[in-house]
Structures are given as C-alpha cells and as structure tokens.
C-alpha positions as CSV (number, residue, x, y, z in Angstrom):
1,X,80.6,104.4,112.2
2,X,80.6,102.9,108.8
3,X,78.3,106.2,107.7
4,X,80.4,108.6,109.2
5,X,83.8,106.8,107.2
6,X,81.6,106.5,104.0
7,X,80.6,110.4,104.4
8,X,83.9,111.5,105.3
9,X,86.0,109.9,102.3
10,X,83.2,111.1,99.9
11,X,83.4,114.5,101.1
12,X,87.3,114.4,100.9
13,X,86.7,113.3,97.3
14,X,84.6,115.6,96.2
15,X,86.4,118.5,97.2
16,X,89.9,117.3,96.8
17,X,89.0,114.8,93.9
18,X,92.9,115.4,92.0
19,X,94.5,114.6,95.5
20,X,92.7,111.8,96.0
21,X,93.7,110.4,92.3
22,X,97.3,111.3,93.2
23,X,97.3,109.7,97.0
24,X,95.8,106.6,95.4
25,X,97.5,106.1,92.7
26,X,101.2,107.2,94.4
27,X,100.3,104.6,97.8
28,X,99.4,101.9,94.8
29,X,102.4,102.4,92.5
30,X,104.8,102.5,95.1
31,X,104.1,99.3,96.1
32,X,102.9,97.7,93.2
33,X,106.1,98.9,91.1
34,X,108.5,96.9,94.1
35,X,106.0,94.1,93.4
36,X,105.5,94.0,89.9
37,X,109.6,94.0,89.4
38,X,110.4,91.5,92.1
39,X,107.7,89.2,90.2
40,X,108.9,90.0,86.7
41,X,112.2,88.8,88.3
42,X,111.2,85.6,89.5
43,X,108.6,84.8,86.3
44,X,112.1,85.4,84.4
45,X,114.4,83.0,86.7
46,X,111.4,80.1,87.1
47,X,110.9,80.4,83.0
48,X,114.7,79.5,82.8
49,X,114.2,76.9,85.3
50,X,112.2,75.8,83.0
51,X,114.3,75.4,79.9
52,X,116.5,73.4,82.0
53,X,114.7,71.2,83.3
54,X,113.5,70.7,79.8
55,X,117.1,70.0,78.7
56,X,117.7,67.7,81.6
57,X,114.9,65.4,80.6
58,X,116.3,65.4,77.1
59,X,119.3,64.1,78.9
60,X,117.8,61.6,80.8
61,X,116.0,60.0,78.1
62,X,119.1,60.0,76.0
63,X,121.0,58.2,78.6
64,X,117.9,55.9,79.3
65,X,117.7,54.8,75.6
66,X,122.2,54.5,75.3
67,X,121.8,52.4,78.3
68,X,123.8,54.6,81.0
69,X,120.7,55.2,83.1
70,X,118.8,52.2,84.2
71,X,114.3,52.4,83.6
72,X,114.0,52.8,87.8
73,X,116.6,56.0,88.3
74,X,115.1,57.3,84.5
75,X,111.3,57.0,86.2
76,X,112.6,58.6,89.3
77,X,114.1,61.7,88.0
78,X,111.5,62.2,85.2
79,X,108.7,61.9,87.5
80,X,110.8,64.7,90.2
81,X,111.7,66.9,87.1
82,X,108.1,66.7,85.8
83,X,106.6,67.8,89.6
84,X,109.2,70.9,89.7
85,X,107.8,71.7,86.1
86,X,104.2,71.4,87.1
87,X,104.7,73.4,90.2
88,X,107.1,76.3,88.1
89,X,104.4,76.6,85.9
90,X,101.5,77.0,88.2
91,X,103.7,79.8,90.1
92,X,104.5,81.7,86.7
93,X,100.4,81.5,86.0
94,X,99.9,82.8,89.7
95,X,102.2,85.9,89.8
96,X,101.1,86.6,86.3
97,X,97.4,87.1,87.2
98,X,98.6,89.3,90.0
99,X,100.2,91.6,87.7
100,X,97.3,92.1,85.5
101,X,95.4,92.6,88.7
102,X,97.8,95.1,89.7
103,X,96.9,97.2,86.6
104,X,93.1,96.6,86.9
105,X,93.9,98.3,90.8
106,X,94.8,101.5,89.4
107,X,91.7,102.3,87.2
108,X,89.8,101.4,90.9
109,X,90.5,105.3,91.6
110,X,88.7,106.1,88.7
111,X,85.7,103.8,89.5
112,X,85.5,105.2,92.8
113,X,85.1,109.1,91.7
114,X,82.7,107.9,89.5
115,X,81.0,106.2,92.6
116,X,80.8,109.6,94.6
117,X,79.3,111.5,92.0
118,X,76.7,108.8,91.8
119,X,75.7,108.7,95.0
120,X,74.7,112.8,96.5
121,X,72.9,111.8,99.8
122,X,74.9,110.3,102.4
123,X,72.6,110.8,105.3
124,X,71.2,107.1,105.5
125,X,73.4,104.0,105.2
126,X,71.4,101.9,102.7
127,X,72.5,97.9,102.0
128,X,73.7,99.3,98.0
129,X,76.3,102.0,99.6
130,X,77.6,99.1,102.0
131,X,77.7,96.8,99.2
132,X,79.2,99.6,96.8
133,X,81.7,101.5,99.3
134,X,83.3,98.8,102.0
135,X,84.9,96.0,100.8
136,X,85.7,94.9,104.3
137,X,85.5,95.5,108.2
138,X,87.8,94.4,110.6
139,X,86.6,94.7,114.2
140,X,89.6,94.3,116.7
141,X,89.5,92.9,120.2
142,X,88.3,95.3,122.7
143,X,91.3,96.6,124.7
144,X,90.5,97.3,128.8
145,X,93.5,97.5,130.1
146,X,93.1,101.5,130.7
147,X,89.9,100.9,132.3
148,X,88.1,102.4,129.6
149,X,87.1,99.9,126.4
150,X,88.3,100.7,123.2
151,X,87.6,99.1,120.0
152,X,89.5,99.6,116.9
153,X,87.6,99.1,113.9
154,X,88.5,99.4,110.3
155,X,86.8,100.1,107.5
C-alpha cells in the first residue's frame, strides 16, 4: 500500500511536475495566507497588550511609592500583570515560529521534486524511501458494519 502511494505520487510528479508545484503551493497558500494574517493580527493586538500592561505597572508603582496603593494590592497586581506579560510573550514567540515555518513549507515542494528525480526505481520499498517519502500513517478502525472490512489508511 505504502509502495503503490509512494509510486503513484512520483509518477504524477514526474510527468506533471508544474502541476504538482502549482497544487502544492495553491492548497498551502490558501491556507497559510488565512493563517499567517489572522496571526499577524493577534502578534499585533498581544504586542499592544503589552505596552499597556507596561504602562499600568508604571502606574502601579507610582501610586505604590505616593502612597495611594498599599505594598499587598501593589504585589498583587504586579505579580497578575507580570503572569499576563509572561504568557503574551511566550504566545507572540509561538505564532512567530509558525510563520517562519510556514515559509520554510513552501520550498517543501521544491525538496520533494528534487526527491523524485533522485530516486528512479520504485519497485522495492526500501527503509530510506519510507524514511524519505512518508512522514506519517494513520491506520483507521476497521469498519464491518457492511459485512465486508474495510480499513482506511492514510499515507
């Protein structure tokens, strides 16, 4: 099964190598464009969290030091603004690194031409094609209920 998928997208590639660029690279944009603006959106609105938060402790200290805001409420809301911070930050790094993966994603196309024209006999299944073509393989729950099995099974 895994040979016959392996042979089958190779074969697709090499003859229709400019399709397969455009199919990959048109199913990954589409969804990594809807992606990549709703994170640019939210990096924007967490960095102006940010600032704010950033203000507020400036308030809090000033009102701390002038006396309006007693040590135990100054603690309190330090220590909650600081946690918001922390976790604004770590968010920001995350759906930064996803970006950047998203552009490394579209040179994968590339990579994988490069992989077909590499590789010329796909009559065996060897352990480097596995290890080079399938990055998983999902085996679904057998399904009997029209007295026949059937498997689904992705690769």
């Amino acid at each position: 099964m895994v040979l016959d998928a392996i042979q089958s997208v190779s074969g697709f590639v090499k003859t229709n190598e400019a399709e397969f660029v455009r199919q990959v690279r048109e199913t990954s944009a589409v969804r990594q464009d809807e992606t990549a603006k709703s994170h640019k959106r939210r990096i924007a609105k967490e960095q102006k969290r940010i600032a704010e938060l950033n203000t507020l402790v400036r308030r809090i200290y000033e009102d701390n030091v002038s006396g309006k805001l007693t040590d135990k409420h100054f603690e309190l809301l330090s220590q909650e603004y600081e946690q918001e911070q922390t976790e604004l930050e770590q968010s920001i790094a995350r759906l930064q690194a996803e970006l950047v993966r998203f552009h490394a994603d579209s040179a994968k196309a590339d990579k994988f031409i490069e992989l077909v024209k590499r590789h010329t006999d796909f009559s065996e299944l060897t352990p480097q094609m596995i290890a080079e073509y399938i990055k998983k393989i999902v085996v679904h729950e057998a399904d009997k209920s029209s007295g026949e099995r059937h498997q689904q099974v992705d690769i």
